[in-house]
Each structure stands twice: as C-alpha cells, then as structure tokens.
C-alpha positions as CSV (number, residue, x, y, z in Angstrom):
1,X,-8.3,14.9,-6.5
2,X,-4.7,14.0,-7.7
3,X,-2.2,16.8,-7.4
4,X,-1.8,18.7,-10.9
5,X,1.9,19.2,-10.5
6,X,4.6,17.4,-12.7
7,X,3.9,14.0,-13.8
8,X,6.9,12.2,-13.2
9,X,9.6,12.5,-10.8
10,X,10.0,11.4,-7.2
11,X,7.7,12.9,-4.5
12,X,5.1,13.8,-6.9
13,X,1.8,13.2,-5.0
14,X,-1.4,12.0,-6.1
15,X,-4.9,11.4,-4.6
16,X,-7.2,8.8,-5.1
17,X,-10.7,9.0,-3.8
18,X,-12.1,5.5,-2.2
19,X,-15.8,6.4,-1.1
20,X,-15.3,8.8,1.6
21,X,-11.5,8.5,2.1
22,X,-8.3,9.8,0.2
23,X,-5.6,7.7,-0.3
24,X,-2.0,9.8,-1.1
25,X,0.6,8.4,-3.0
26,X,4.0,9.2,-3.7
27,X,4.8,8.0,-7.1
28,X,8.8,7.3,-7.7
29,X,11.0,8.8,-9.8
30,X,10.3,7.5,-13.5
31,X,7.1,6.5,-13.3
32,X,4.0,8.7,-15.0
33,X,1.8,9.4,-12.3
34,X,-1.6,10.2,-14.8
35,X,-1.0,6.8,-15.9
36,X,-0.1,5.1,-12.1
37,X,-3.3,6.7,-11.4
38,X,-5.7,5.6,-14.5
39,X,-4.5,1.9,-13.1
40,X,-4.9,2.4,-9.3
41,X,-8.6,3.3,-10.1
42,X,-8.7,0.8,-12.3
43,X,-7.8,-1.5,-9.8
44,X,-10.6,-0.1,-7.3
45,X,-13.4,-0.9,-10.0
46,X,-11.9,-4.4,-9.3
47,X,-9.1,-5.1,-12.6
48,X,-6.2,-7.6,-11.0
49,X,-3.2,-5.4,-11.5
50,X,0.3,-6.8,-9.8
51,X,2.1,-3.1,-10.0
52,X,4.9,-5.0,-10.2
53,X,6.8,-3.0,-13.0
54,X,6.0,0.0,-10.3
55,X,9.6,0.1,-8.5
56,X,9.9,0.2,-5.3
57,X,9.2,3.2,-3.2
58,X,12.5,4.2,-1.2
59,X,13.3,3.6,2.4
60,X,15.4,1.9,4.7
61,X,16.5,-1.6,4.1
62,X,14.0,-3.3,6.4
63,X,11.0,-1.0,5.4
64,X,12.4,-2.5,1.5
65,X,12.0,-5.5,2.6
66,X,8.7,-5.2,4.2
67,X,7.4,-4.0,1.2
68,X,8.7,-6.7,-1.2
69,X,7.5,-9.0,1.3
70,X,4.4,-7.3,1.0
71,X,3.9,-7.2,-2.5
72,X,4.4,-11.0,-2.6
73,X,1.7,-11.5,-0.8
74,X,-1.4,-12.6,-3.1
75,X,-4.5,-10.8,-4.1
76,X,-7.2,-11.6,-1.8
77,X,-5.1,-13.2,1.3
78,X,-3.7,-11.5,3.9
79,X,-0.4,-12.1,6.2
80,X,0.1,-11.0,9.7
81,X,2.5,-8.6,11.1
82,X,4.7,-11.3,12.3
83,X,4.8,-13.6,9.2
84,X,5.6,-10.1,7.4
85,X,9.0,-9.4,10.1
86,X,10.1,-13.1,9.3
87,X,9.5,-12.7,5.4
88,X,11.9,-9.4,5.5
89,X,14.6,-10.8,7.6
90,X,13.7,-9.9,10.9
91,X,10.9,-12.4,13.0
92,X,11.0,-10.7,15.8
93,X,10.4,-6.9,14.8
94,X,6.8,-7.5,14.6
95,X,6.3,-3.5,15.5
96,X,8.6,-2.6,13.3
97,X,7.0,-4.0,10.3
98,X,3.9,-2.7,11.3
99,X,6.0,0.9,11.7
100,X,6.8,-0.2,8.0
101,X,3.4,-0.5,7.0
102,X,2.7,2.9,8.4
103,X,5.2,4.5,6.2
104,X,4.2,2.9,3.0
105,X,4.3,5.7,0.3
106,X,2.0,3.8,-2.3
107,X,-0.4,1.4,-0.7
108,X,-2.4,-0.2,-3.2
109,X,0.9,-0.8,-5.3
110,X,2.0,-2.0,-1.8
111,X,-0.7,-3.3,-0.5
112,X,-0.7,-3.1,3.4
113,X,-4.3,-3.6,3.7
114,X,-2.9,-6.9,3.1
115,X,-1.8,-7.5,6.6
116,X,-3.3,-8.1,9.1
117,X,-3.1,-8.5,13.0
118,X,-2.6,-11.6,15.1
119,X,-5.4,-13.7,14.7
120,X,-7.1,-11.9,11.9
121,X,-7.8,-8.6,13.5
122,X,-7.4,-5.6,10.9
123,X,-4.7,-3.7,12.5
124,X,-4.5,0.0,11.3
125,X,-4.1,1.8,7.9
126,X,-2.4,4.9,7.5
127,X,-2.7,5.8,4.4
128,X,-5.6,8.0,4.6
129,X,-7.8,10.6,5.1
130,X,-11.3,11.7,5.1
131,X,-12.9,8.2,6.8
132,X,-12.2,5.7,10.2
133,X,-8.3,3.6,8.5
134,X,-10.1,0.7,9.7
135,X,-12.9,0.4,7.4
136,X,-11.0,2.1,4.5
137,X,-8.8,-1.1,5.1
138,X,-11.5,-3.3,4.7
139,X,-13.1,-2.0,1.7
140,X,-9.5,-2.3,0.3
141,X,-9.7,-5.7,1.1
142,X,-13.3,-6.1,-0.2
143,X,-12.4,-4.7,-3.8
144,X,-9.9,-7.8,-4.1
145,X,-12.3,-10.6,-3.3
C-alpha cells in the first residue's frame, strides 16, 4: 500500500495496487498525496480525470517535454515513440523519449502506457512491480477505453 510518511512534499512515495502489480509514484512538492491517491484509484475504477492541475514531475528539459507531450495525448489513443520525440522537440531521439518514458515518476498522471511502439506494438512499462510491464500496460490502457 501507499507509503504512510508525510503527505506533501517532493519525493513522497505512494503505491497503488493494479491487480497483481504496484505502481510507485513520486508525488511533487505541494501536492497532498492521500488525495493524488483517492483520484488515481479513482481513475482505475474508470472516472476520466485529466491530472492536469498535478504539476509536472521534475527532470531534464527533454524528459519535461516528453511528458507534456505525453499528457496531451488523449484518453484512450495512444502515440508512438517517435511522434512523442517530434512533439518534445527532438524527432530523431526516438530512444530517448522512450528513456523518458522509463523515468516517468507518476505514470497515470503521465500516462506512458499511452505510447506505444512502432506499428502498435506495446513497448515496455516501467513503472511497476509485482506482474509482466507488458500487460500491466495494457490493463492501463484497458481501464481508459
């Protein structure tokens, strides 16, 4: 379950259970994590919730932009890898965006199950633990349709 420690500040962690898996968030710096974590489940049970008042989690420029790019991207579609490098600037650091994606502090909020690879394939997840990233991705992707 979620970590118990303080509820605001950057770096605080929570859990969030998704069948088998765990997905860990960091929440930033201002933002109550009992209440980030009342809407991400919230979200799983299938509520439409944008995050978008839920600043964004820090990084390096292009992993900022990746992210933003990311979070434009609507509920139920998915992007590739590549369209994702061209929305933050940079077409041709397709691996890099991915790297991005990898690093994502908050998925859900950002939603790199989103993205996809070239030609629809699902690509990887990080963001968990406890089941096969793959099909944690696609139940992600399930919950929004």
């Amino acid at each position: 379950m979620p970590n118990e420690g303080a509820e605001q500040g950057a770096g605080t962690a929570i859990r969030v259970e998704v069948g088998p898996a765990v997905l860990d968030l960091t929440v930033p710096a201002g933002v109550d994590a009992a209440a980030l974590r009342e809407r991400v489940h919230a979200w799983l049970r299938g509520k439409a919730d944008p995050f978008e008042d839920v600043p964004a989690p820090a990084g390096t420029p292009f992993q900022q932009a990746c992210w933003a790019a990311c979070r434009r991207i609507p509920r139920g579609e998915t992007r590739t890898y590549a369209w994702l490098a061209a929305a933050a600037g940079r077409p041709a650091a397709v691996r890099a965006a991915g790297q991005a994606m990898r690093r994502n502090p908050l998925p859900i909020v950002v939603p790199c199950h989103r993205v996809v690879a070239a030609g629809g394939r699902p690509g990887g997840f990080s963001g968990s633990c406890g089941e096969d990233s793959l099909a944690l991705k696609e139940r992600l992707q399930k919950v929004e349709r």
